[in-house]
N, C-alpha and C positions, 0 to 999 in steps of 0.2 A: 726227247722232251716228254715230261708228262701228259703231258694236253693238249689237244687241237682245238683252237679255237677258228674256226674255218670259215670265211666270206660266204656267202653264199655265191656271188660271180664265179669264186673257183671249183664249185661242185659238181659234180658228174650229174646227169638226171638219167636216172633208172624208172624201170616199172611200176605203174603204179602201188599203191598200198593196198594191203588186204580191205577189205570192205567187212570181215567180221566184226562183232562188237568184242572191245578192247579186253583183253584179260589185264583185269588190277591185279599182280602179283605181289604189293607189298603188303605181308604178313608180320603184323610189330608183336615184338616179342613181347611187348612191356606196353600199357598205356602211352601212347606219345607225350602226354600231358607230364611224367616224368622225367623226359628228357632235359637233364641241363641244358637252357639254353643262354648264352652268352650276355645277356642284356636282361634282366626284367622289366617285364612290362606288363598292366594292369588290362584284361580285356573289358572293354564296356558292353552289356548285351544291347543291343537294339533289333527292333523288326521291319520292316519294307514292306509296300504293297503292291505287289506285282499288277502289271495289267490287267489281267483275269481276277482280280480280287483276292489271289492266294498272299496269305502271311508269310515272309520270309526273315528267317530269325539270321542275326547274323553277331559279330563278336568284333566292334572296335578297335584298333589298337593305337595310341594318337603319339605321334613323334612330337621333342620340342620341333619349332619352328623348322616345319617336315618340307622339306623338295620336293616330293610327289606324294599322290596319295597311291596305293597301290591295291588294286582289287583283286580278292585272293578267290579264286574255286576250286572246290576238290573234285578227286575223282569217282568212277562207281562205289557204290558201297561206303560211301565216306562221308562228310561233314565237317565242320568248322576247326574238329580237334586237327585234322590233319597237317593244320596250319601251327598248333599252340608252340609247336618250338622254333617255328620259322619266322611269323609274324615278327616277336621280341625281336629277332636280330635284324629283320629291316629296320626297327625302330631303333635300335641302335645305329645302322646305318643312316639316319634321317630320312625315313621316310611312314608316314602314316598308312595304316592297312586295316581293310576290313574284309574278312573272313565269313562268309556267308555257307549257310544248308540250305544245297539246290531240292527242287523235291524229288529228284532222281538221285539217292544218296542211300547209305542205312548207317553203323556202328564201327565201324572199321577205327583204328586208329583210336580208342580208347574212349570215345565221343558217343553222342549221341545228335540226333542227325533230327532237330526239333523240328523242321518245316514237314519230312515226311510222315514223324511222328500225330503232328494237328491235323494230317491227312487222310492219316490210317493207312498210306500204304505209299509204295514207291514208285515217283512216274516215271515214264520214256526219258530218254537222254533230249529229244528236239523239244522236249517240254518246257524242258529247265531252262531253254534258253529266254524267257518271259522274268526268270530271274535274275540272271546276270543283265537284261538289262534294265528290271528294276535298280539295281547297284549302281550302274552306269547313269541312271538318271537322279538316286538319290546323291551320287559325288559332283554331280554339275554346278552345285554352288558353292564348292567350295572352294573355289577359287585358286585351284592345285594345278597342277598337271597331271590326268588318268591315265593310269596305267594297267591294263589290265592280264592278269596272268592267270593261267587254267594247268589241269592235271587231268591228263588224258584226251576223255571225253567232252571234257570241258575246255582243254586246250585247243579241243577242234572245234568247239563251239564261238571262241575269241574270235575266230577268221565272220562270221553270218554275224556276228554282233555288230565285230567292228566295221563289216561293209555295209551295215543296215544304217549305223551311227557314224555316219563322217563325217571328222570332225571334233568328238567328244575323247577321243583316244588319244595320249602321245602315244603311246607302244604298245606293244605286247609282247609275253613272253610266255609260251607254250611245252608243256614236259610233256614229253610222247604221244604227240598228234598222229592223230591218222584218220581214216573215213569211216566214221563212228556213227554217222549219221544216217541212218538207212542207205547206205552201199551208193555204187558209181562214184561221181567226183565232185558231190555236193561240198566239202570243203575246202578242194583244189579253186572251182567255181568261184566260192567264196575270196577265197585269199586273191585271185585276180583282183579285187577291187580293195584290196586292202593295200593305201597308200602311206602308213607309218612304217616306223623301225620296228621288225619282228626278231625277234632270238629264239630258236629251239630247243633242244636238247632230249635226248631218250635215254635210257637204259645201254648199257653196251652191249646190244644186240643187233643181230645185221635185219631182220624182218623191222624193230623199230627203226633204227638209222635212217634206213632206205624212207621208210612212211614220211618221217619228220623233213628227208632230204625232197620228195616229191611235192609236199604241199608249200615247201618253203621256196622250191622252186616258182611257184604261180602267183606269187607274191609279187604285186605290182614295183613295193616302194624299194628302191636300190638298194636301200640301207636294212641288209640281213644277214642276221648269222648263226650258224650252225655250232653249238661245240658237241664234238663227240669225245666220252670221256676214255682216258688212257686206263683209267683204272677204278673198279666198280663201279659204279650205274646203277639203278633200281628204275623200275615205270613209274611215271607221273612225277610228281613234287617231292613228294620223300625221298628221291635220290639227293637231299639237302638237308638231311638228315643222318647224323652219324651214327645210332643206332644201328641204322638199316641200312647205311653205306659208310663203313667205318673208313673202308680203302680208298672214295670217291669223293664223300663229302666237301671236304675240304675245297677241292680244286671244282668241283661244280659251284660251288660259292663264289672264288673269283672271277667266275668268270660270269657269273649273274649280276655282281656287284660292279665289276667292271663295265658291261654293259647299259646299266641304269646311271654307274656317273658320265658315262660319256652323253646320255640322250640329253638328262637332265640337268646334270654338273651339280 
């Protein structure tokens, strides 16, 4: 079979994850922003105001009559673009998304990464996390189900969100988590209190596997799963991008989308 899409009850728990900070490997050949994507959809800019008072610019994408709303973070080095061909095709799927620059970000991905720009420079990774849940607090009225999904360092940042905010989350979905977070088992920690559906997924590598299979072990809520790809992989969210994973794309798609209609239908 192509693909495993793996429970998490039947996963082996191995050692923990490195504690270095993440290496963002995906290098796009081309502006991501030219990638055909499946769906067009029109981004709206808006900006956020974190608890600190920081401005956090972010990029709309509004489904008809959407199932969930779905909150997009990139990974280091990255920014809103990282989402421009991924967002459309949830919105295509029915579901509304909004794409936010943490200030822990730069240019990656053809983009430009506005909140670190109003800052003059790039913060910590545990910084950002003031803006994912400004996002989190600005989707509370909309009367959706949230969902929040990260890439990378941010995907390890979803677990201290979602355990700080219970309640506010139906799920999450994490691309190449690991302890990104100044070392030890600050996101294992985390995900202990984390009682929704989570989904993982890494790169086809056995150092990420193992990271994403450890933290999704300590995961409170029953309802998790693992898929590990049969065939290409890339770190973070652009493994959902054919560009950069022409051989993988695909099949990490169904199994993201399948995931999201079972939570939400």
């Amino acid at each position: 079979m192509w693909m495993k899409l793996v429970p998490a009850l039947t996963l082996g728990f191995g050692a923990a994850a490195c504690d270095a900070a993440p290496a963002d490997r995906a290098q796009p050949a081309q502006p991501i922003g030219n990638v055909p994507a499946p769906v067009a959809a029109a981004a709206e800019p808006l900006t956020l105001k974190a608890g600190d008072g920081v401005t956090v610019h972010g990029a709309y994408y509004r489904a008809r009559a959407p199932k969930a709303l779905i909150l997009l973070f990139h990974q280091a080095g990255s920014n809103k673009g990282e989402y421009a061909a991924i967002a459309p095709r949830l919105v295509g799927a029915g579901y509304s998304a909004l794409a936010i620059d943490q200030r822990s970000g730069g240019d990656m991905f053809g983009g430009r990464n506005e909140t670190v720009a109003r800052l003059g420079r790039s913060a910590g990774y545990g910084d950002a996390k003031r803006d994912l849940a400004a996002a989190l607090d600005w989707a509370g009225d909309k009367r959706l189900p949230v969902i929040l999904w990260g890439s990378s360092y941010s995907g390890a940042l979803l677990f201290p969100v979602a355990a700080e905010n219970g309640g506010k989350a139906a799920a999450l979905l994490s691309f190449s988590p690991g302890e990104y977070l100044g070392g030890g088992d600050t996101v294992r920690r985390a995900a202990a209190r984390v009682r929704v559906p989570v989904f993982v997924t890494s790169a086809k590598d056995a150092a990420e596997i193992q990271a994403a299979r450890t933290i999704l072990a300590a995961v409170a809520s029953p309802d998790k799963t693992q898929f590990i790809p049969e065939l290409g992989g890339v770190h973070g969210s652009s493994t959902l991008i054919p560009a950069l994973n022409p051989g993988g794309a695909e099949a990490n798609w169904r199994a993201v989308l399948a995931f999201l209609d079972r939570i939400v239908g």
